[in-house]
N, C-alpha and C positions, 0 to 999 in steps of 0.2 A: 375926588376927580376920577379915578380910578373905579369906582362903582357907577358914576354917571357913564364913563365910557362903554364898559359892561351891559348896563341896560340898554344904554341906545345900540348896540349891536346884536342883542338880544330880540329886540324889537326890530331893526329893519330886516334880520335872517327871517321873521316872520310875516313879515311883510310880503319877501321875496318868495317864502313858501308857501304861502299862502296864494299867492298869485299864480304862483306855477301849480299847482293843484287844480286852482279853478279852471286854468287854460289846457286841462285834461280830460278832453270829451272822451276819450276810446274810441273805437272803429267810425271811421266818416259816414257806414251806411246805417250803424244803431239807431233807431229811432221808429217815429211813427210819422208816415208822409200823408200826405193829401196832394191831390189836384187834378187834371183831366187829363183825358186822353179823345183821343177824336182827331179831326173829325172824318169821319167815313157814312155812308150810307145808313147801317144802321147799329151805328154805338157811337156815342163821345156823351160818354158818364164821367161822372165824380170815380175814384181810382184811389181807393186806402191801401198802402203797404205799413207791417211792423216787421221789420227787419231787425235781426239777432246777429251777434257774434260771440261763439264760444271759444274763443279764440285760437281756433281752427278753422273754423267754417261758417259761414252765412249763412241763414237761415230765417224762415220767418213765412207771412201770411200776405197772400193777396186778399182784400175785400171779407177782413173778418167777419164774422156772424152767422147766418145759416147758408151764404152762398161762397162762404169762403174756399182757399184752395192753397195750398201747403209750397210754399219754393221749393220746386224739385233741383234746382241747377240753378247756381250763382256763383260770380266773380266780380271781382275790383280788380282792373289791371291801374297800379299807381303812376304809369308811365301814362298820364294825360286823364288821368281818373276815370276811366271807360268803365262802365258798368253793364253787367248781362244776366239778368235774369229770365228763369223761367218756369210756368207753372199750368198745370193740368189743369181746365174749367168744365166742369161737366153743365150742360143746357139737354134741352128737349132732344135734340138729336142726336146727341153722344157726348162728346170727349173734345175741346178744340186745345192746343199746343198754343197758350200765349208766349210770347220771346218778347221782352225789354232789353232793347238796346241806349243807352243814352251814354250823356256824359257829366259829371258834379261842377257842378257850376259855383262860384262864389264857399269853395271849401273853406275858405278861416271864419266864415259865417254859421253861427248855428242853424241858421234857417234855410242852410245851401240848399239850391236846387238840382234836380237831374232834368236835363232837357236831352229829350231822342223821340225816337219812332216803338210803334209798339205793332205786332202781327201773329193772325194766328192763319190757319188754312183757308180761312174765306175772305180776309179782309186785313188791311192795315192803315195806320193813322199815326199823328204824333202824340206827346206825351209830354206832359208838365208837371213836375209834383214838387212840393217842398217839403222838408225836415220841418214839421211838431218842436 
């Protein structure tokens, strides 16, 4: 009786650890997003972020691949999960300053989303993306 007791406590501590592990994604903004931004006169594209946490700091990439553009400035305020990103886009005429403002929506979700506004020197629109 004594080794039956044993195993089943063996087994539901892993049960429990097991669970608790899984339900440990790391940083709410790790991942890779998708979805639009718009709409304005002349942009409301498709919007890839891969966002990092080295457990310091945020980091990561707007619209990887050859027009991509490095997060210069990020935060998570946890107090209402306010997010602010921002990153350097170079085009034909220079240099534009995008700034993402939003806020994490549906966070005990893996596929949370950020809904806000997004804005650079000529133009602003809103913003939808969700967690990959």
């Amino acid at each position: 009786m004594r080794v039956l007791k044993i195993a089943l406590a063996v087994f539901v501590a892993c049960l429990i650890g097991g669970t608790l592990i899984s339900a440990q994604e790391g940083h709410p903004l790790k991942g890779s997003w998708l979805g639009t931004w718009g709409p304005a006169k002349t942009h409301s594209n498709d919007i890839v972020l891969v966002l990092n946490w080295d457990g310091k700091a945020i980091t990561g990439m707007l619209n990887p691949g050859t027009d991509d553009a490095p997060i210069k400035n990020a935060t998570l305020n946890p107090d209402g999960w306010v997010v602010h990103l921002e990153a350097d886009v170079k085009d034909k005429s220079g240099t534009l300053n995008y700034v993402i403002d939003g806020k994490i929506e549906n966070l005990s979700f893996q596929n949370r989303t950020i809904v806000g506004t997004w804005k650079n020197q000529r133009e602003s629109g809103q913003l939808k993306i969700s967690r990959q």
